[in-house]
C-alpha positions in Angstrom: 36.1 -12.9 -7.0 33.7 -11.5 -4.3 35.4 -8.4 -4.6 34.4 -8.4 -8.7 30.8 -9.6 -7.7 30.2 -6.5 -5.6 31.6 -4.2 -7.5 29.3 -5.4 -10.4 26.7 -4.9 -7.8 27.8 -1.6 -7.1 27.2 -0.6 -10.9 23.9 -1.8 -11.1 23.2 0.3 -8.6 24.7 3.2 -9.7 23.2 2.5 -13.4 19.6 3.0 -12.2 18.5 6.5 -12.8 17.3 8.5 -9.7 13.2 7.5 -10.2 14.5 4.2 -10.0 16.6 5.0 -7.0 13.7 6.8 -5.2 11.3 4.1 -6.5 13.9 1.5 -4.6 13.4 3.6 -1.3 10.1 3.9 -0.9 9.5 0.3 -1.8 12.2 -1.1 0.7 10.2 1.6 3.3 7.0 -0.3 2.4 8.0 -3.3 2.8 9.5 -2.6 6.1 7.2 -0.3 7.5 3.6 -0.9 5.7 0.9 -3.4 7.0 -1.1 -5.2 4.5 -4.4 -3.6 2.7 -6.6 -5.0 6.0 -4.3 -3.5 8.4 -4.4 -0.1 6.2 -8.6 -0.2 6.4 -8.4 -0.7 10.3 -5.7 1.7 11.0 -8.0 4.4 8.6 -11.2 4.3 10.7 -9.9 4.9 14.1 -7.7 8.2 12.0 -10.9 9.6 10.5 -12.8 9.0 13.8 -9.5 11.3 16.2 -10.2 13.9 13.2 -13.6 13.7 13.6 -13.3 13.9 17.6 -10.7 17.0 17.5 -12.8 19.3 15.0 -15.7 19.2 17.1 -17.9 16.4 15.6 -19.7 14.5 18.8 -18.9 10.8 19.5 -22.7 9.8 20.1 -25.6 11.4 18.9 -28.6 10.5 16.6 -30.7 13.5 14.9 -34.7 14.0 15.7 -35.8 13.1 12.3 -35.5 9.9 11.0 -35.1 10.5 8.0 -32.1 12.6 8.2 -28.8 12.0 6.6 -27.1 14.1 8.5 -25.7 15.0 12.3 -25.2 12.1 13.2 -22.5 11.2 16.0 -19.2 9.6 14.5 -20.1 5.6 16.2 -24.0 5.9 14.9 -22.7 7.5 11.6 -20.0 4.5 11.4 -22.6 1.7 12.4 -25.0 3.4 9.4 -22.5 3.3 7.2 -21.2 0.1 7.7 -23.4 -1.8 5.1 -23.9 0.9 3.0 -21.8 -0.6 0.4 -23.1 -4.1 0.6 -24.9 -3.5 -2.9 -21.9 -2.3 -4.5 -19.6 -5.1 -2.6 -21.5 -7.3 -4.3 -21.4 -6.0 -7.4 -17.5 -5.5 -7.3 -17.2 -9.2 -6.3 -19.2 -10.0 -9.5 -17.3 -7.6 -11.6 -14.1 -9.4 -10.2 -14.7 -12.3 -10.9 -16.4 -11.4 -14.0 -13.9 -10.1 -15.5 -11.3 -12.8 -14.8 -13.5 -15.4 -16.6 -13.1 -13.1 -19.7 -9.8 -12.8 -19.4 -9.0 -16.3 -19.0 -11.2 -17.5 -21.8 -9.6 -19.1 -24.6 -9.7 -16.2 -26.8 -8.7 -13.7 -24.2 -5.8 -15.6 -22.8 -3.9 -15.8 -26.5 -4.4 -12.1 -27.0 -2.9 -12.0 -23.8 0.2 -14.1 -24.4 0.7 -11.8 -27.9 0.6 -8.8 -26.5 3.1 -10.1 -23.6 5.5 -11.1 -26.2 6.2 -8.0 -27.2 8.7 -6.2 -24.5 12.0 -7.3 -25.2 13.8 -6.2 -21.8 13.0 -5.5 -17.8 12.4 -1.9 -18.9 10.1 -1.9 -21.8 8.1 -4.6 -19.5 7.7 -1.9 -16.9 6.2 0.7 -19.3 4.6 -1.8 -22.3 2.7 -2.9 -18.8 1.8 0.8 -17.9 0.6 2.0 -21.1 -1.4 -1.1 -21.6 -2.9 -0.9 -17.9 -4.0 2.9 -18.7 -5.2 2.4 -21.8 -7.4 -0.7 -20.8 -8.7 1.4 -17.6 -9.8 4.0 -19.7 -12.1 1.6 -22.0 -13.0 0.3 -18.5 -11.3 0.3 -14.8 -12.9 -3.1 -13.9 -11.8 -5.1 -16.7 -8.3 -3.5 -16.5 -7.8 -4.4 -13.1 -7.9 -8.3 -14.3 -6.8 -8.1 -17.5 -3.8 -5.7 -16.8 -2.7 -8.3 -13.6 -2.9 -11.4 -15.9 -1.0 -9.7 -18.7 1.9 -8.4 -15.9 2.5 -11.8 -15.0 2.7 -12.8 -18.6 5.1 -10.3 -19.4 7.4 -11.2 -15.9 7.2 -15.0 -17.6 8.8 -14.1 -21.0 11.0 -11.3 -19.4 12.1 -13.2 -16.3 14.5 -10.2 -15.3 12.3 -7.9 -15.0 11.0 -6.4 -11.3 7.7 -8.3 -10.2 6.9 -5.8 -8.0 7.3 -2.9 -10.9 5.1 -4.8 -13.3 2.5 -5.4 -10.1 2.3 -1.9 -9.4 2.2 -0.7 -13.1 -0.6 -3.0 -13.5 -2.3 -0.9 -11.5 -1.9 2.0 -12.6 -4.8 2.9 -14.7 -6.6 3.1 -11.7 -4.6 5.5 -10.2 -4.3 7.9 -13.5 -7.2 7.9 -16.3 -9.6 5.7 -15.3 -12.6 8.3 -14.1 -11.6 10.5 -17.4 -12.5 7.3 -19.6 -15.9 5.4 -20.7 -17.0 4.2 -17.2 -16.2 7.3 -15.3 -18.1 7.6 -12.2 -18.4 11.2 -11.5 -19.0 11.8 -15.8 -21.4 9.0 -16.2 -23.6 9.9 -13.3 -24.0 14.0 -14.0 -25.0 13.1 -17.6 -27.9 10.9 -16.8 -31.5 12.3 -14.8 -31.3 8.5 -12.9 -27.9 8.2 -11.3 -27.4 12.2 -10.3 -29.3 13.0 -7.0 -31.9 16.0 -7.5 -29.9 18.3 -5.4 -26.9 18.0 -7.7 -29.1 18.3 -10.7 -30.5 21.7 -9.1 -27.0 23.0 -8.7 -26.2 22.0 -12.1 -29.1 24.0 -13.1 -28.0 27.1 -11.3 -24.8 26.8 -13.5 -26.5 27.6 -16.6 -27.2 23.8 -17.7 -31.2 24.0 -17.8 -31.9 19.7 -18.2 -29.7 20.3 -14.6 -27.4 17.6 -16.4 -24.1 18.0 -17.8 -23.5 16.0 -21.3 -20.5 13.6 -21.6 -19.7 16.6 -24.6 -18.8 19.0 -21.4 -16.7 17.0 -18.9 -14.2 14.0 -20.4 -15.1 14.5 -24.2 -13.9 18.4 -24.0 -10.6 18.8 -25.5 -9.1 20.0 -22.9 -10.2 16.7 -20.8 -8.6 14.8 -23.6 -5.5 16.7 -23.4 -5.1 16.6 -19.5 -5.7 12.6 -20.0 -3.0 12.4 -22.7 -0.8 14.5 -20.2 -0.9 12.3 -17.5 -1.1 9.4 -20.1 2.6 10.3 -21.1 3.9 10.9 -17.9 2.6 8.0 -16.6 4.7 5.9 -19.4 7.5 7.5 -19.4 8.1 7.7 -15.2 7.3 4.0 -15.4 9.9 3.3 -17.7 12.7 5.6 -15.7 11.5 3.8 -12.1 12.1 0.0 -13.8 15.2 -0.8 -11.6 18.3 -2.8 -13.5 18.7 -6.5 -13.1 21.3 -6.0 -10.4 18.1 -4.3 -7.7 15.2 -6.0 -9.7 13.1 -9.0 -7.8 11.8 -11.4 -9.6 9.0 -13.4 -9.3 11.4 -16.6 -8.4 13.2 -14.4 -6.3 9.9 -13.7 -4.6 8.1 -17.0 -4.7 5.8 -16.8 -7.3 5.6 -19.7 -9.5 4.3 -18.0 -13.3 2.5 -20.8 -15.1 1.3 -20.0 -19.0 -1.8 -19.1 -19.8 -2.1 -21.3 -23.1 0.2 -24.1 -23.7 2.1 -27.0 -22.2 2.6 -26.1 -18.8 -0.8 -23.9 -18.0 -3.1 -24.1 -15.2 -5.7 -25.8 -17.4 -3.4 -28.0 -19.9 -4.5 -31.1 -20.2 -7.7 -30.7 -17.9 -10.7 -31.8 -19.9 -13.7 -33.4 -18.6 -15.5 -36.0 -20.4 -19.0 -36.8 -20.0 -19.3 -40.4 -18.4 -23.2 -40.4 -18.1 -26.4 -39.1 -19.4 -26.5 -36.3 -17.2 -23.0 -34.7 -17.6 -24.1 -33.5 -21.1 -26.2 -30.6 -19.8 -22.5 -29.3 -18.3 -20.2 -30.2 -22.0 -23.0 -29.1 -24.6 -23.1 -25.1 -25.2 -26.3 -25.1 -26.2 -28.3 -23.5 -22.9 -25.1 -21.5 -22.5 -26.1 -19.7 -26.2 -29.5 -20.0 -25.4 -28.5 -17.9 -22.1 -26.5 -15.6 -24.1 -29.3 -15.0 -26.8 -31.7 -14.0 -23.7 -29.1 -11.5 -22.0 -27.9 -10.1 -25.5 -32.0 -9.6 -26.3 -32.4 -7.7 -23.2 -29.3 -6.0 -24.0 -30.6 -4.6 -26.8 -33.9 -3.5 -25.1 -32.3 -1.7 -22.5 -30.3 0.5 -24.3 -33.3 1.0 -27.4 -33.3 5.2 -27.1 -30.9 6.1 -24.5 -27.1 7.2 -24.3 -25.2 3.7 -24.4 -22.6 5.4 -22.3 -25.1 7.2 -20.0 -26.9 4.0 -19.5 -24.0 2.1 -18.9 -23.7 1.1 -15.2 -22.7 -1.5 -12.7 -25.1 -3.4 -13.0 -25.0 -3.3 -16.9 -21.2 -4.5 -16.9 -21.7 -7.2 -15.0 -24.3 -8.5 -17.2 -21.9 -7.9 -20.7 -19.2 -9.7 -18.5 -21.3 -12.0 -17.5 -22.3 -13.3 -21.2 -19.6 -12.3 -22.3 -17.4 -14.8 -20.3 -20.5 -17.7 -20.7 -19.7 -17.4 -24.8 -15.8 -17.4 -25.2 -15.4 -20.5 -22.5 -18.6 -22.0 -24.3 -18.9 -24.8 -22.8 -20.7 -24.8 -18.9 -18.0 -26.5 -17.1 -15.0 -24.1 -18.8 -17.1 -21.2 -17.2 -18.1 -23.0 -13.8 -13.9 -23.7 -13.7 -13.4 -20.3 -14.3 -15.7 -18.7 -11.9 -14.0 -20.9 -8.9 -10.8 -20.6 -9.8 -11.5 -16.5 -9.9 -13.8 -16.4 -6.6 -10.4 -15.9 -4.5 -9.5 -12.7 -6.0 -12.8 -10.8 -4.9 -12.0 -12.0 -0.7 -10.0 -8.9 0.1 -13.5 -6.5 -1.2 -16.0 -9.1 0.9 -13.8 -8.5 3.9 -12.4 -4.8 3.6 -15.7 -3.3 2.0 -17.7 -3.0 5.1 -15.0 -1.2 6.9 -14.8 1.2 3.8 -18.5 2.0 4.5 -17.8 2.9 8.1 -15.6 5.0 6.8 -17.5 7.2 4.3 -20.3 7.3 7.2 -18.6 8.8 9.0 -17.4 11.5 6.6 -20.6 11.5 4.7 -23.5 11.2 7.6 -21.7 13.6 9.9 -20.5 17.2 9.5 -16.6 16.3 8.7 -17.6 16.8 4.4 -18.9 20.1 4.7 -16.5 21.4 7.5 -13.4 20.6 4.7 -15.7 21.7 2.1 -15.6 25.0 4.2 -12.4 25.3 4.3 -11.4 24.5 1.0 -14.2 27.5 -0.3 -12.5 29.9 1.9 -8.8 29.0 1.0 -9.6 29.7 -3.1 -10.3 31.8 -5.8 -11.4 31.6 -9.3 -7.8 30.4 -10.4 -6.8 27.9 -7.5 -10.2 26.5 -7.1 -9.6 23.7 -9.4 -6.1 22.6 -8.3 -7.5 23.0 -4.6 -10.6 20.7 -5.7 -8.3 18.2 -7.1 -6.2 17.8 -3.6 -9.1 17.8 -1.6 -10.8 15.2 -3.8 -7.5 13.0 -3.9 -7.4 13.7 0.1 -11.1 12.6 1.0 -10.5 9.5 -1.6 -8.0 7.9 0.4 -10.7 7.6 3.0 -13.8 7.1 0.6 -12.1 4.9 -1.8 -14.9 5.0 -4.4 -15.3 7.7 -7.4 -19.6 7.6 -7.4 -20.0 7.5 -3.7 -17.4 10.2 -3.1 -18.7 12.6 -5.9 -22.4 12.8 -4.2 -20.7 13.8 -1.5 -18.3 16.6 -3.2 -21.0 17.2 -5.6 -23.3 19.6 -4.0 -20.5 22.0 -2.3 -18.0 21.6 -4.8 -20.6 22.9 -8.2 -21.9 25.4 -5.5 -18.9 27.1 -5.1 -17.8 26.6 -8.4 -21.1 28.7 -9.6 -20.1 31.4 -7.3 -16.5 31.4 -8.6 -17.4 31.4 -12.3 -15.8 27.8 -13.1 -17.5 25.8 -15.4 -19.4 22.8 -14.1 -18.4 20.6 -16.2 -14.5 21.3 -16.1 -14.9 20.1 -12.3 -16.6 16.9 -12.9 -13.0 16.6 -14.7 -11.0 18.0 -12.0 -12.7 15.7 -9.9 -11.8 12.8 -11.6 -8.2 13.1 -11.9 -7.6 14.0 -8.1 -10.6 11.2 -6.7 -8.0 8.6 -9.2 -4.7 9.7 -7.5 -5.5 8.8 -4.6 -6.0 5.2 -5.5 -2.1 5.1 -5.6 -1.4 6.2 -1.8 -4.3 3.1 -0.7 -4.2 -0.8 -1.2 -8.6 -0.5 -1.9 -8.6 -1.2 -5.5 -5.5 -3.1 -5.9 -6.9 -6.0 -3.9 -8.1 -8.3 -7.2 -4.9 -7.1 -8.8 -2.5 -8.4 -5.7 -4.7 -11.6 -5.4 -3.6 -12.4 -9.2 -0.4 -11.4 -8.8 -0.1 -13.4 -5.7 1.3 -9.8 -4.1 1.0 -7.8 -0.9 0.1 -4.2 -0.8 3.6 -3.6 0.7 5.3 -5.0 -2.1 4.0 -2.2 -4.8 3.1 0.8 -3.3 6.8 2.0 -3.3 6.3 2.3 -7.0 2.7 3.6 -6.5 3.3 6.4 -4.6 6.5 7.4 -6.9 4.1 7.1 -9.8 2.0 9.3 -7.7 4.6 12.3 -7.3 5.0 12.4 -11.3 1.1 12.0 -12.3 -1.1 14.0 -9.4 1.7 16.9 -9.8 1.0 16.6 -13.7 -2.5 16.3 -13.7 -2.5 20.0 -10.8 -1.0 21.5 -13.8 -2.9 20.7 -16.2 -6.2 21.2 -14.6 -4.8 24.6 -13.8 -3.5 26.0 -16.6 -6.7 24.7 -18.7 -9.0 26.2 -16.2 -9.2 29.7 -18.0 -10.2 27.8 -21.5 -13.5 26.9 -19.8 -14.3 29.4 -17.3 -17.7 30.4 -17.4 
C-alpha cells in the first residue's frame, strides 16, 4: 500500500507541466534560502551602499550649498533620505487600510464571495485569481492589492485543493505586470499634469517637441500600442499562471499551511453574529448613519469642486484616493461602529510599510542624492542606440526598482536622463513613459515591498510566494522587452 501511495505521488509529480515544475523549485529555494520582506530591506541598503563605495561614490561628504540635492556622501545621502517617504508612508498606510474597509463592507464582501465561486478546480483558481488581480490593478494598484488578497483567500476556501501559496502570489500580480500602464499610473499621471511633473522634466519634455512641456494621457498608456503591450503581458500573465498551478499531489493548502479561511458573509465569518446594540443615550452617535452621510455629503461636495475643469485622471492622486476610499468605505458599512471595526481590524495589514518604508527611503537617497543615478544613467546612454534604447530603459528601470520600490519617486529620478537621451535618439517621449512603466512594474515581482498588505491578509511570508513571483517574472518582463521593442519603430519620432 505504501508502495501504491508513492507511486500516485510520483504521478502527480510527473503530471505538472515544466512552469509548474520550475515554479516548485524556485519556491522550495525561497522558502529555504529567502529571509522575510524586513530582512530583504536590510540586506538591500548595505548592497546599494558596497556599489556605491566600489564605483567611486565617497562615504562622507556634504556639498557647499544647502540647497543642493546632489553630491552628497552615501551615509549623509542615506540619513536625508531616510524620511523622505514619511508623507507617502503615510498615505500608503491610509490607502491600506482604506481599501480593506471597502472591501470588507457588506456590499463588497458578496461581490467578493460571487466572483470566488466561480473556479471550479486548483487550476482555474490560479489564473481566475491572476486575471482578476491584473484587471483590478489596472483600474487601480491600491485597491487591487486588498481586494485581490481577500478574493484569493476566498477562492482557496471554495477550492480547498488548490496551492495557497499560487493564489498568494497571483494575487499579486497586478502589481508586478499592468499596474503603471492603467488609470493610476505613476510615471503617466504625473507627465500629464503641470503640478506633479518637476520643471526640469517639463523642459525636457519640451525639447521633445511637446510645447505645454507635458505629455497627454493620449500619448503614453492610451496609445494603441500601450494598449496592445498591456494586453500582451495581460495574456501571458494568465495563461503562465494557469501552467505554474501545481497538481493536488505538490499543492499546499492553506490547512496544510496553517491558515484558518473564515467566510466573508455567512455563518461562520469574522463578523457573524457581532452586532452592537446601543445600551445608552450616548451609543446612538456610533449606530445612527446620519453624521456618517452627512460626512459623506461634505467629502463627495468637495469632490466635485476639486475636479470642476480639470482631467479627472490627471487630477487624480494620492491624496485624492484616499479620500474616495475613505467615503467610500464610511457609506457601504453605514453605520460608525461597522467602519470604526473595520479600520482596526485592517490597521495590522499596513505594519510591514510603517516599519520597512524608512529603510526604502535610505535607499533611494542614496541612489537619488548621490551620483550612483546618473553614473548608470551613463552607462545605459552609451550601451544603446535608437532600437535598443527602449528594451535597455525597461531593464534598467526594472533594475533601479528593486532598490527604489516606488513608480513616482523612481520616475523623477529616470526622468530627466532617460527623455534626454531619448530626444537625442529620436524615441518618442511618450512611448518611454510606457517603457518605463512596464520594466519599474517587473521589478515588484523579484521584491517583497508591495506585497506586504497582500501577505498580511493572506497571513503569508514573502518566502512562501516569490517562487511563483519570479517564475511569473521570466514569462512577463521577457514579454513586455518584446513588445516594447518591436513597437518602438510605430512611434519613433
Amino acid at each position: 500500500m505504501a508502495d501504491s501511495h508513492g507511486k500516485h505521488a510520483r504521478s502527480e509529480v510527473e503530471a505538472d507541466g515544466a512552469p509548474a515544475r520550475l515554479a516548485l523549485r524556485f519556491t522550495a529555494f525561497t522558502e529555504k534560502w529567502l529571509p522575510d520582506a524586513f530582512g530583504f530591506v536590510l540586506v538591500g541598503t548595505f548592497v546599494v551602499l558596497l556599489f556605491g563605495l566600489v564605483t567611486g561614490e565617497p562615504l562622507l561628504k556634504r556639498p557647499d550649498d544647502p540647497a543642493a540635492t546632489k553630491g552628497f556622501g552615501l551615509v549623509d545621502a542615506w540619513g536625508i533620505g531616510f524620511w523622505s517617504l514619511i508623507t507617502f508612508t503615510l498615505q500608503m498606510a491610509m490607502i491600506i487600510i482604506g481599501g480593506y474597509a471597502v472591501a470588507t463592507s457588506g456590499p463588497i464582501a458578496r461581490l467578493i464571495t460571487r466572483l470566488a465561486r466561480i473556479p471550479k478546480d486548483p487550476r482555474s483558481a490560479v489564473a481566475f485569481v491572476a486575471a482578476v488581480a491584473m484587471l483590478a490593478s489596472y483600474l487601480n494598484w491600491a485597491f487591487s492589492l486588498i481586494f485581490a488578497a481577500i478574493l484569493a483567500r476566498e477562492v482557496a476556501r471554495n477550492v480547498p485543493k488548490a496551492d495557497y501559496r499560487a493564489l498568494g502570489a497571483m494575487a499579486f500580480l497586478g502589481l508586478g505586470t499592468v499596474w503603471a500602464q492603467g488609470l493610476s499610473g505613476s510615471a503617466a499621471l504625473q507627465v500629464a499634469s503641470a503640478s506633479s511633473s518637476p520643471p526640469p522634466v517639463q523642459e525636457v519634455i519640451k525639447a521633445s517637441g511637446h510645447a505645454s512641456g507635458l505629455i497627454p494621457l493620449s500619448d503614453t498608456i492610451f496609445t494603441w500600442q500601450a494598449i496592445v503591450a498591456t494586453l500582451i503581458v495581460y495574456v501571458v500573465g494568465v495563461g503562465m499562471a494557469w501552467f505554474i498551478a501545481p497538481g493536488e499531489g505538490n499543492a499546499r493548502t492553506a490547512e496544510q499551511i496553517g491558515i484558518e479561511l473564515k467566510p466573508l458573509i455567512g455563518r461562520g465569518s469574522a463578523y457573524n453574529g457581532q452586532r452592537q446594540e446601543a445600551r445608552r443615550p450616548g451609543d446612538w452617535l456610533e449606530h445612527s448613519p446620519l453624521f456618517s452621510l452627512l460626512i459623506v455629503l461634505l467629502g463627495a461636495v468637495y469632490l466635485v469642486r476639486y475636479f470642476s475643469g480639470k482631467s479627472f485622471f490627471n487630477a487624480l492622486d494620492l491624496n485624492t484616493v484616499n479620500l474616495i476610499l475613505f467615503l467610500l468605505a464610511l457609506l457601504l458599512h453605514w453605520r460608525p461602529w461597522r467602519m470604526a471595526r473595520a479600520v482596526r481590524d485592517g490597521a495590522p495589514a499596513a505594519a510591514g510599510v510603517l516599519l520597512q518604508f524608512p529603510l526604502y527611503g535610505g535607499i533611494f537617497g542614496m541612489i537619488a542624492y548621490t551620483g550612483i543615478s546618473g553614473r548608470l544613467a551613463g552607462w545605459l546612454v552609451q550601451a544603446s542606440n535608437q532600437f535598443l534604447f527602449p528594451p535597455l530603459v525597461a531593464v534598467y528601470s526594472c533594475i533601479l526598482g528593486i532598490f527604489v520600490p516606488s513608480g513616482g519617486s523612481k520616475w523623477v529620478i529616470e526622468a530627466p536622463y532617460v527623455l534626454q537621451a531619448a530626444n537625442e535618439l529620436k524615441v518618442d517621449a511618450g512611448w518611454m513613459v510606457v517603457v518605463y512603466d512596464l520594466g519599474e512594474a517587473s521589478a515588484n515581482l523579484l521584491q517583497p515591498f508591495w506585497m506586504l498588505p497582500t501577505l498580511a491578509i493572506l497571513g503569508l511570508k514573502a518566502r512562501d510566494i516569490m517562487g511563483y513571483t519570479f517564475t511569473m517574472f521570466l514569462a512577463c518582463f521577457p514579454a513586455a522587452l518584446i513588445a516594447v521593442t518591436l513597437l518602438a519603430p510605430h512611434v519613433t519620432s
